[in-house]
C-alpha positions as CSV (number, residue, x, y, z in Angstrom):
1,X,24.0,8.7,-22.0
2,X,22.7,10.5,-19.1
3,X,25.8,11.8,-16.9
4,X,24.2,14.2,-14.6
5,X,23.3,11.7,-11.8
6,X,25.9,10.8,-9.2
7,X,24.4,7.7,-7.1
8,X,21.7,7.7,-4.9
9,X,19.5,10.7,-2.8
10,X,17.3,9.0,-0.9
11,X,15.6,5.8,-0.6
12,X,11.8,5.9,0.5
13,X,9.9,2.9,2.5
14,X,6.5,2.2,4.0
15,X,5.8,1.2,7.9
16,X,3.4,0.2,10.5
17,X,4.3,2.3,13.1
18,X,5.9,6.3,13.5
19,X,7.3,5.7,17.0
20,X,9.0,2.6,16.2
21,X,10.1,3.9,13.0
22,X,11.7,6.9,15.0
23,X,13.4,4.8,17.4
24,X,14.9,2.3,15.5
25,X,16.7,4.5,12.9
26,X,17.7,7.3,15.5
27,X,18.4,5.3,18.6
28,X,20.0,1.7,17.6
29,X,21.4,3.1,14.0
30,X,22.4,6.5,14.9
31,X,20.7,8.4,12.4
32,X,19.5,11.9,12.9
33,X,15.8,12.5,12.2
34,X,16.6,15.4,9.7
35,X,12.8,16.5,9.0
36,X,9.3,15.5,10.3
37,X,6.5,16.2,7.6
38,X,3.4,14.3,5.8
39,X,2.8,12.7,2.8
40,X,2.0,15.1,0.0
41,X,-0.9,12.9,-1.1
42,X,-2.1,11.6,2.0
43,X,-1.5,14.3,5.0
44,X,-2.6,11.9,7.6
45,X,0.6,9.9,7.5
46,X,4.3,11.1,8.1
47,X,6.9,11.6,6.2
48,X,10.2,10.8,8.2
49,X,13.4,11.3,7.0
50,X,16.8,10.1,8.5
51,X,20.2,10.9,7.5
52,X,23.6,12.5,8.2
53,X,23.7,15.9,10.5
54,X,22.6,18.2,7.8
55,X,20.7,15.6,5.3
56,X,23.0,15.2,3.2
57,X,21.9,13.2,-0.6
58,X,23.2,9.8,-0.3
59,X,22.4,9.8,3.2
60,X,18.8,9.8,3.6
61,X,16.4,6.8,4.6
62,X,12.2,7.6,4.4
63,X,9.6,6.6,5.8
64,X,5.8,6.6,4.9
65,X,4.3,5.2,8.3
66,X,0.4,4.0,7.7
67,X,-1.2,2.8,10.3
68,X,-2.8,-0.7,10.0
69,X,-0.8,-1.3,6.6
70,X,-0.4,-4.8,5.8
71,X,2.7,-6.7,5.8
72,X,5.0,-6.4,2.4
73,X,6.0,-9.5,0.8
74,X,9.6,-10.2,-0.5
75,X,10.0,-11.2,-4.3
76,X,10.7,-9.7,-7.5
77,X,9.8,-6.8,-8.8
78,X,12.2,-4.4,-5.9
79,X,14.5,-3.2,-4.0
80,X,15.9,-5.7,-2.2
81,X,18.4,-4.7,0.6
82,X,20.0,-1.3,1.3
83,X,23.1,-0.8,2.0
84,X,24.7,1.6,4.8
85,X,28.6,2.2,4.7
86,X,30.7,2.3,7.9
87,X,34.3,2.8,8.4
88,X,36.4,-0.3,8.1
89,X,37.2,-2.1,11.4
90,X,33.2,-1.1,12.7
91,X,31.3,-4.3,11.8
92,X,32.1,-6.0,15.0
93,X,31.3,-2.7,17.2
94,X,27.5,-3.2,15.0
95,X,27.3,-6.3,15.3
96,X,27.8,-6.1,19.2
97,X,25.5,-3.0,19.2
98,X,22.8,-4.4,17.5
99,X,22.6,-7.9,19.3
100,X,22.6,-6.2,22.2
101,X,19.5,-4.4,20.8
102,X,17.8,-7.0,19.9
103,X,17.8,-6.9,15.9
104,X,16.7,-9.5,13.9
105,X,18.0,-11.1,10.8
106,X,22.0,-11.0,12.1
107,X,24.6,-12.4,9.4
108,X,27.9,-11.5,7.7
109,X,28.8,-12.1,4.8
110,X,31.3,-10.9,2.0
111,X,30.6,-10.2,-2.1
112,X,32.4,-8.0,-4.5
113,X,34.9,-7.8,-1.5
114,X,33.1,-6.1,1.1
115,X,32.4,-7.3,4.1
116,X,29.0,-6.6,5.3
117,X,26.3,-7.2,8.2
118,X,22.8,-7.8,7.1
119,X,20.1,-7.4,9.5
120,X,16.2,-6.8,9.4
121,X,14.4,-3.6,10.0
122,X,11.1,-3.0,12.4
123,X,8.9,-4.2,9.8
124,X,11.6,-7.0,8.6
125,X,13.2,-4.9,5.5
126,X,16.6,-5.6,5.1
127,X,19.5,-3.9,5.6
128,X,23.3,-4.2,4.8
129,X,26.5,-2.4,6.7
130,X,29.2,-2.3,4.7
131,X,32.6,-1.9,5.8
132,X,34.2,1.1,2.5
133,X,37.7,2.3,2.6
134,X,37.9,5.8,1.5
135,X,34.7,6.8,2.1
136,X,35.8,10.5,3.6
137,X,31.6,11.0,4.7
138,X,30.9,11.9,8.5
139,X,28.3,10.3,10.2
140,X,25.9,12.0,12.4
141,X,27.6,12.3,16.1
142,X,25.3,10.0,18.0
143,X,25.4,9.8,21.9
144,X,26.7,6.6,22.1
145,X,28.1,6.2,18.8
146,X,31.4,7.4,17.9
147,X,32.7,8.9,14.6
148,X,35.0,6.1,13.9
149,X,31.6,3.9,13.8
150,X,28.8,5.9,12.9
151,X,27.1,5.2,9.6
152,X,28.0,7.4,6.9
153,X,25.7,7.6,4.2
154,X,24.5,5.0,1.7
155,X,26.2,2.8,-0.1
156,X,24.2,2.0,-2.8
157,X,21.2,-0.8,-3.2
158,X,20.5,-4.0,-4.3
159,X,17.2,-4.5,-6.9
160,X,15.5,-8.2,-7.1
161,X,14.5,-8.4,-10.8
162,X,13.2,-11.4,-12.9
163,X,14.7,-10.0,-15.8
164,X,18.4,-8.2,-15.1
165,X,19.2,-7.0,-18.9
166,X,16.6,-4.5,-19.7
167,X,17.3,-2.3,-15.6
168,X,21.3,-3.2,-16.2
169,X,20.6,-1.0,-20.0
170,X,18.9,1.4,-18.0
171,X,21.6,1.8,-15.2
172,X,24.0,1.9,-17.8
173,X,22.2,5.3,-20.0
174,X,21.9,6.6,-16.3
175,X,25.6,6.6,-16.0
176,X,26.1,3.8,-14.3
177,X,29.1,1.2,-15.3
178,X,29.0,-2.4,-15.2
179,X,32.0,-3.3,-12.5
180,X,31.6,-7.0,-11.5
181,X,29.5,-10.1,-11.5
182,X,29.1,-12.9,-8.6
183,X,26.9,-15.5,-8.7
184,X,23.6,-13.9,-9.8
185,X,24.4,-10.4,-8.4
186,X,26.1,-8.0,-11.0
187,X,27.4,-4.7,-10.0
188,X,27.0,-1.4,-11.4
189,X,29.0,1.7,-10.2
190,X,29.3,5.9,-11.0
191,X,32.3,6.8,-11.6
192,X,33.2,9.9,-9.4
193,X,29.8,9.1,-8.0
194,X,28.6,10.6,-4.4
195,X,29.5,7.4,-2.4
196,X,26.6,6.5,-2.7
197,X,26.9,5.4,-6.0
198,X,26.5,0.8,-6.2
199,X,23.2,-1.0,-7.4
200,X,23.6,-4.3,-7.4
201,X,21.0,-6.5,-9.5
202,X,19.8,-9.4,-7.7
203,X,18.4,-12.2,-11.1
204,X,15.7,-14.2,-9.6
205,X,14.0,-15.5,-12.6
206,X,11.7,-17.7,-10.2
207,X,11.0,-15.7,-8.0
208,X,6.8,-14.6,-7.3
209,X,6.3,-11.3,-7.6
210,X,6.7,-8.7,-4.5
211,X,3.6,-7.2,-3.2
212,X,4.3,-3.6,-1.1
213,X,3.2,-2.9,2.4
214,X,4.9,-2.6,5.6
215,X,8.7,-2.9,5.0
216,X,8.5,-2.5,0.9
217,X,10.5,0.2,-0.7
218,X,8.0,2.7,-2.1
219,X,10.5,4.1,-4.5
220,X,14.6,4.6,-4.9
221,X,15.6,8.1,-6.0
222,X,19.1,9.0,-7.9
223,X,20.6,12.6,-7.1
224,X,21.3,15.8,-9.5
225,X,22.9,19.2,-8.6
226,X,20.0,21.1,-9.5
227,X,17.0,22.1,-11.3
228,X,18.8,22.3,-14.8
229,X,20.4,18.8,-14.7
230,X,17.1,17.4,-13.6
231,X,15.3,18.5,-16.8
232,X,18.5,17.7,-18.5
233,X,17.7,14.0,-17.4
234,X,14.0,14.6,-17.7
235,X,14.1,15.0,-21.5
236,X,16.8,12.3,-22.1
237,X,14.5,9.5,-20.2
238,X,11.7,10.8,-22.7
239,X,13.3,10.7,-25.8
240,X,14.5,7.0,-25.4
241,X,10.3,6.5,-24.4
242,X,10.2,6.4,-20.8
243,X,6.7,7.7,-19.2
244,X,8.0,10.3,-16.6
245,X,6.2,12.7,-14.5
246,X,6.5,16.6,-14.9
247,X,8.4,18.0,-12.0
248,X,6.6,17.8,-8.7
249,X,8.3,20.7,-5.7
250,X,8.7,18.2,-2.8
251,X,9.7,21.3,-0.8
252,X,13.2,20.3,0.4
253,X,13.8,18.9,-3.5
254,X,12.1,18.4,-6.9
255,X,11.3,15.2,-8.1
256,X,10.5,13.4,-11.5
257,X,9.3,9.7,-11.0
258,X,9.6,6.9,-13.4
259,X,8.9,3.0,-13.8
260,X,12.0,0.7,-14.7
261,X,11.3,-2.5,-17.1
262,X,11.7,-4.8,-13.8
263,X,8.8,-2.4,-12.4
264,X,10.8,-0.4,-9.4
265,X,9.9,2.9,-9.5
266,X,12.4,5.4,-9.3
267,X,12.8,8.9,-8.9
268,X,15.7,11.6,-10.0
269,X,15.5,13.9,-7.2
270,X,17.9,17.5,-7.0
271,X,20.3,18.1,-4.1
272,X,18.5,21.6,-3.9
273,X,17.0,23.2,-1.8
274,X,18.0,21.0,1.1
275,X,16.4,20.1,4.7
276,X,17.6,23.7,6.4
277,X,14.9,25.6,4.1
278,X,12.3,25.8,6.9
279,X,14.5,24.7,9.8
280,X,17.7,26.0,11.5
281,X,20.6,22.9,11.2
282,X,20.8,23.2,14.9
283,X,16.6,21.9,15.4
284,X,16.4,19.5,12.1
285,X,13.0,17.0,12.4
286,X,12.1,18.7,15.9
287,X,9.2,20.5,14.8
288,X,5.9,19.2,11.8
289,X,6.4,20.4,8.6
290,X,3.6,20.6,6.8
291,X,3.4,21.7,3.1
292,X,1.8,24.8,2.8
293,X,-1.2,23.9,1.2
294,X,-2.1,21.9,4.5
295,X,-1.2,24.2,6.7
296,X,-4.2,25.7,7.4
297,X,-5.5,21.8,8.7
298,X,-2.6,22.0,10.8
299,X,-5.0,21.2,14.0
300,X,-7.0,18.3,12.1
301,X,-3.6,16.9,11.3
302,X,-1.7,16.9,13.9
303,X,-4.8,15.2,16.1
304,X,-5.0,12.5,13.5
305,X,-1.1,11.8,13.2
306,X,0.2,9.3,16.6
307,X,2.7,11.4,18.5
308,X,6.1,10.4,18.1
309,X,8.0,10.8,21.6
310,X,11.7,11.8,21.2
């Protein structure tokens, strides 16, 4: 069994549109936009990341923006909802907050014990705060948000699978333990994980199959300490016959990238090198980033990226 990963580093989606993007996750959820940089195999498009002040893994929300994308559809074969944690007492301050803001999709609810408001993203993903005791995380000090309130991190994800047994044996070599069951949604938790450490598997055996586009998760990636316990986890996913990629340097981490049997790809990513490598923590996501191979198109990029106003 696998015990290097500790719950979740980042969680990457697709878009239709950078500014919207940008101002949904940094002015009505309070995220700070922690790095602005393109996608390694298609530099024409960003790469937006939200998260905590400094980035931290567990916090951070992606974005691949393509203009002109088509619309996802929902079904099985993903992840379904993500899941923020707030402190406990916050859910009526959000759910205020975000009427007020016009978002979509509004409804509480509680399972496994957790009360939690769901609501839709700018291109109708969904999303889940979810109200944690003990979660000792700081969120990102936004202007009109308050500590007390702000968004902490991730707490975990939910994956909408035809077929739950074959991913649950996967969770489970990963580290993860099965906790709880409701309904059709089963839980699985790390122990001592990073808080953001729950999948929940969602069984919809009748479900069509999901088709990616704007709103789709592009990929979910679980978090190591470093290089070591990457290839640790590397050779462990091989040797019980998983295809996985050699490592690829996505300059503020290394990644390896894997299908699951319910067909979600996901990816082990380090906590290394982190998003302060080419930026002081003061000026995170101010400036492009490009990877240095593209840096010498700098000017063809940046004239074919749409300017994101702050």
């Amino acid at each position: 069994m696998i015990t290097q990963i500790k719950g979740l580093h980042h969680v990457t989606s697709m878009a239709a549109h950078a500014q919207q993007n940008s101002d949904f996750f940094t002015k009505k959820l309070g995220l700070r936009r922690v790095k602005k940089t393109v996608n390694f195999d298609a530099p024409d498009v960003y790469h937006l990341y939200y998260g905590d002040e400094f980035g931290t893994p567990g916090s951070v929300m992606t974005y691949f923006p393509f203009p002109n994308i088509a619309k996802g559809r929902q079904g099985a074969g993903e992840v379904g909802d993500t899941y923020f944690s707030v402190p406990r007492g916050s859910l009526a301050f959000w759910k205020d907050r975000l009427v007020a803001l016009n978002v979509s999709g509004l409804a509480e609810s509680e399972i496994f014990g957790e009360m939690r408001l769901r609501f839709d993203g700018p291109d109708h993903e969904t999303f889940s705060l979810i109200e944690v005791d003990g979660d000792d995380r700081t969120g990102w000090q936004h202007s009109d948000i308050a500590t007390s309130e702000a968004i902490q991190g991730f707490r975990g994800a939910s994956l909408r699978l035809k077929d739950a047994a074959a991913t649950g044996e996967l969770l489970r070599f990963m580290g993860y333990q099965q906790v709880d069951r409701q309904g059709n949604h089963t839980r699985f938790t790390v122990p001592g994980g990073n808080g953001a450490d729950v999948i929940d598997i969602e069984a919809v055996p009748d479900a069509g199959d999901a088709r990616q586009g704007a709103g789709s998760v592009h990929h979910i990636a679980f978090a190591v300490e470093d290089r070591a316990a990457q290839l640790e986890v590397r050779k462990a996913l091989l040797d019980t016959g998983y295809q996985v990629t050699p490592v690829i340097d996505r300059d503020y981490f290394w990644a390896i990238y894997f299908r699951t049997p319910g067909g979600v790809l996901f990816e082990v990513a380090t906590n290394e090198p982190g998003f302060d490598r080419d930026e002081d923590i003061a000026h995170l996501g101010e400036s492009l980033k490009l990877p240095t191979r593209y840096e010498q198109h700098r000017d063809q990029i940046t004239q074919l990226l749409e300017p994101i106003n702050d």
